[in-house]
N, C-alpha and C positions, 0 to 999 in steps of 0.2 A: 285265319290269316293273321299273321301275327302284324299289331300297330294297328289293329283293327277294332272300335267300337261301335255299338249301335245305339240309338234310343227312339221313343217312339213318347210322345207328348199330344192330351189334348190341352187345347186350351179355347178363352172365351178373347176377341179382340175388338180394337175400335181404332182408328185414323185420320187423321186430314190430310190433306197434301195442298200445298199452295207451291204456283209456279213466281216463285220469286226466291232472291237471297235471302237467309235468316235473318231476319228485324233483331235487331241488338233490343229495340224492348223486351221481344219475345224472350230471348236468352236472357237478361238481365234476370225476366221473372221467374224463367225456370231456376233461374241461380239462387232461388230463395230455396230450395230445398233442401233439406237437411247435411243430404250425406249423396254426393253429387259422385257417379264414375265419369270420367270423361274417356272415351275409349281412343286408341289411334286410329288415323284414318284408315278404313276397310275396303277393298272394292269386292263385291258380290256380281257374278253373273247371273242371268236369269235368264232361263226358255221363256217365248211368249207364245201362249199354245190362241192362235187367234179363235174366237170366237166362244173359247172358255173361260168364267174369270171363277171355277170352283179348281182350278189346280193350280200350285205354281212349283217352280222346283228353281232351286236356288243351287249354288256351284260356290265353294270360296277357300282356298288353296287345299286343302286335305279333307274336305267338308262338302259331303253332298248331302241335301233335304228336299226332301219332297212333301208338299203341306197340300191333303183335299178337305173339302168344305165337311162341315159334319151339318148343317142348316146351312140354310139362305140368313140372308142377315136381316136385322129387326131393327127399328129406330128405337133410338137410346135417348132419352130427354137426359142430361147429364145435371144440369141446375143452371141458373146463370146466363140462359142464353146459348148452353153449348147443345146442340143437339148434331147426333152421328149417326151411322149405323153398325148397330156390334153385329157379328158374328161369330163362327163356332166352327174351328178344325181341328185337325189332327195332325203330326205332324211325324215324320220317321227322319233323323238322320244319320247317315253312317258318314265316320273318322276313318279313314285309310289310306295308304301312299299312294292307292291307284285312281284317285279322285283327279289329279292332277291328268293324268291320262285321259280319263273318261272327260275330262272339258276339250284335250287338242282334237279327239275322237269326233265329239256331236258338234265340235264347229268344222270339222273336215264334210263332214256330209252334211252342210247346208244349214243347220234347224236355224229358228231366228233367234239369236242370241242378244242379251242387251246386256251391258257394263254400265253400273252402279256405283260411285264412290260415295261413298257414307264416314261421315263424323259423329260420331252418336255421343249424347250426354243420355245417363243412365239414373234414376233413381228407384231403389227395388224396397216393395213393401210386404212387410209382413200381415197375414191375416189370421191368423194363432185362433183368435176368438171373434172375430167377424167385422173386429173394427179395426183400421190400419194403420198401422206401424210401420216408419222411415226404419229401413233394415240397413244397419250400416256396415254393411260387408257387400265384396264383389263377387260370392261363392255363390254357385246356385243355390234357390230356394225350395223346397220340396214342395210347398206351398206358398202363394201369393200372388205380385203384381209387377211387373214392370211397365215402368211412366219414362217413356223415352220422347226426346228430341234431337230431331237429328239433320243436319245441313247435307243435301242431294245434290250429284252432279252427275249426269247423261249428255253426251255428245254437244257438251260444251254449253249444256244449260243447267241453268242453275234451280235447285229448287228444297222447299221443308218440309217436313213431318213430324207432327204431335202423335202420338199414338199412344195405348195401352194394352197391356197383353196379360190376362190372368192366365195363370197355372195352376195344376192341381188336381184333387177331386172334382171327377165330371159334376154332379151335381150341385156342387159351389161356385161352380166357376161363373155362371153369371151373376149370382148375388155377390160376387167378389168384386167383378169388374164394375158391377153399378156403384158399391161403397167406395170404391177406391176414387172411382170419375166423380160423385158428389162431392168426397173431400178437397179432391185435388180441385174443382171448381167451384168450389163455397166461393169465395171470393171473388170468380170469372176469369175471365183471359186477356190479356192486352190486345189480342186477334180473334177475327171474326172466326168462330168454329162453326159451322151451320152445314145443314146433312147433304148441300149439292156439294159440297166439295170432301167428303166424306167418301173414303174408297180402302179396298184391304187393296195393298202391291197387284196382284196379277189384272187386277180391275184397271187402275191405273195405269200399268203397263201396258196394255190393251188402249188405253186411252190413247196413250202417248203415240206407239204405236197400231194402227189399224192396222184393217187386213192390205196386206199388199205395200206395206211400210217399208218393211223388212226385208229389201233384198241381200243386202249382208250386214252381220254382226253389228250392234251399235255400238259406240264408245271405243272402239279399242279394232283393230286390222288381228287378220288372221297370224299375223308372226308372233304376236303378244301385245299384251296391253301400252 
C-alpha cells in the first residue's frame, strides 16, 4: 500500500504519573539536560481494554501501535530515592492514510476511547559502550534511551510523566535502562518518585478509568476532537 510503513520495537520501560500540573522545579531540572527536544503539543488516542493492563494500542493521526507486555514488570531501585517498576514490551506500529479511518471506525462502534494531549520535552541517550551519552540529535537511535517529560491533559485534567524507554538489543535493554535511571538520578529529583505511583500508560489508563467509566469516548465527542 503505497505511504505505508511498518516497524516492530522491543524495548525495556519505567514511569511515574502524578495527578497534578507540571512543577516548574520539575521542568526547571529537566532543563539541565544537555540537548533538550521539546516536541509540539501531540494528542494520542488510546483503547482502554478494561481489565488488561499487558496491551495498549495508541492511535495518532497516520499512526497506529500496538504495545503487549513481553514480562510483568519488576521494581527498579533507580538511586536516590527513586524507586519504579520497569518493565518489558514489544511494540508494532504501522504509518498509513488509512489510520485516520481506522480511529472514525472503532469510535463509531463504541470501543472505550480516551484522548490524551501530551507536550513532551525529550532527551535521547546514547549507549555505544554501556555508559551514556546525551545524543544530540532528534533522529532515531538504533540503540539507547529516551528520558522524557511530559505535561498530560484528559477531560480537562491535568497531569505529568517522568519516564524512560530503552531501545535495542533485547538483551541489553535492561542493563541499559538501569545505567541510564542511575545517571539520570545520581543527584535525585526535585519529586517524589516512589513505586505506588509508578504505572506503564495502559495501567494508568485503567486507573483513571475503571470498568464501567467509559460510556463514551473521553476527551474529545464523536465529531472530532
Amino acid at each position: 500500500m503505497s505511504g505505508r510503513t511498518t516497524e516492530m520495537q522491543p524495548s525495556a520501560e519505567i514511569r511515574w504519573f502524578h495527578d497534578e500540573p507540571l512543577p516548574s522545579e520539575l521542568r526547571t531540572w529537566f532543563g539541565r539536560q544537555p540537548s533538550i527536544v521539546e516536541e509540539n503539543t501531540r494528542t494520542d488516542t488510546y483503547i482502554v481494554f478494561q481489565g488488561s493492563m499487558a496491551v495498549g494500542v495508541k492511535l495518532r493521526g497516520c499512526r497506529f501501535e500496538i504495545k503487549a507486555q513481553r514480562e510483568p514488570p519488576r521494581d527498579l531501585d533507580c538511586t536516590n530515592g527513586v524507586v519504579g517498576r520497569a518493565d518489558a514490551w514489544v511494540k508494532f506500529s504501522l504509518a498509513s492514510p488509512i489510520v485516520t479511518d481506522l480511529q472514525a471506525a472503532i469510535a463509531t462502534v463504541g470501543a472505550p476511547l480516551v484522548q490524551v494531549n501530551k507536550r513532551r520535552l525529550l532527551q535521547r541517550y546514547l549507549l555505544d559502550d554501556g555508559a551514556p551519552k546525551p545524543a544530540r540529535t532528534d533522529r532515531r537511535l538504533d540503540e539507547g534511551c529516551l528520558f522524557e517529560l511530559t505535561a498530560l491533559e484528559v477531560s480537562e485534567r491535568t497531569f505529568w510523566t517522568l519516564g524512560l524507554e530503552a531501545f535495542g538489543a533485547v538483551e541489553r535493554l535492561d542493563a541499559n535502562l538501569a545505567a541510564v535511571a542511575a545517571h539520570i538520578f545520581a543527584e535525585g529529583c526535585p519529586r517524589s518518585l516512589c513505586r505506588d505511583k509508578s504505572f506503564s500508560y495502559p495501567e494508568w489508563l485503567l486507573r483513571l478509568f475503571p470498568a464501567g467509566a467509559l460510556t463514551e469516548p473521553a476527551g474529545f465527542s464523536l465529531s472530532g476532537p
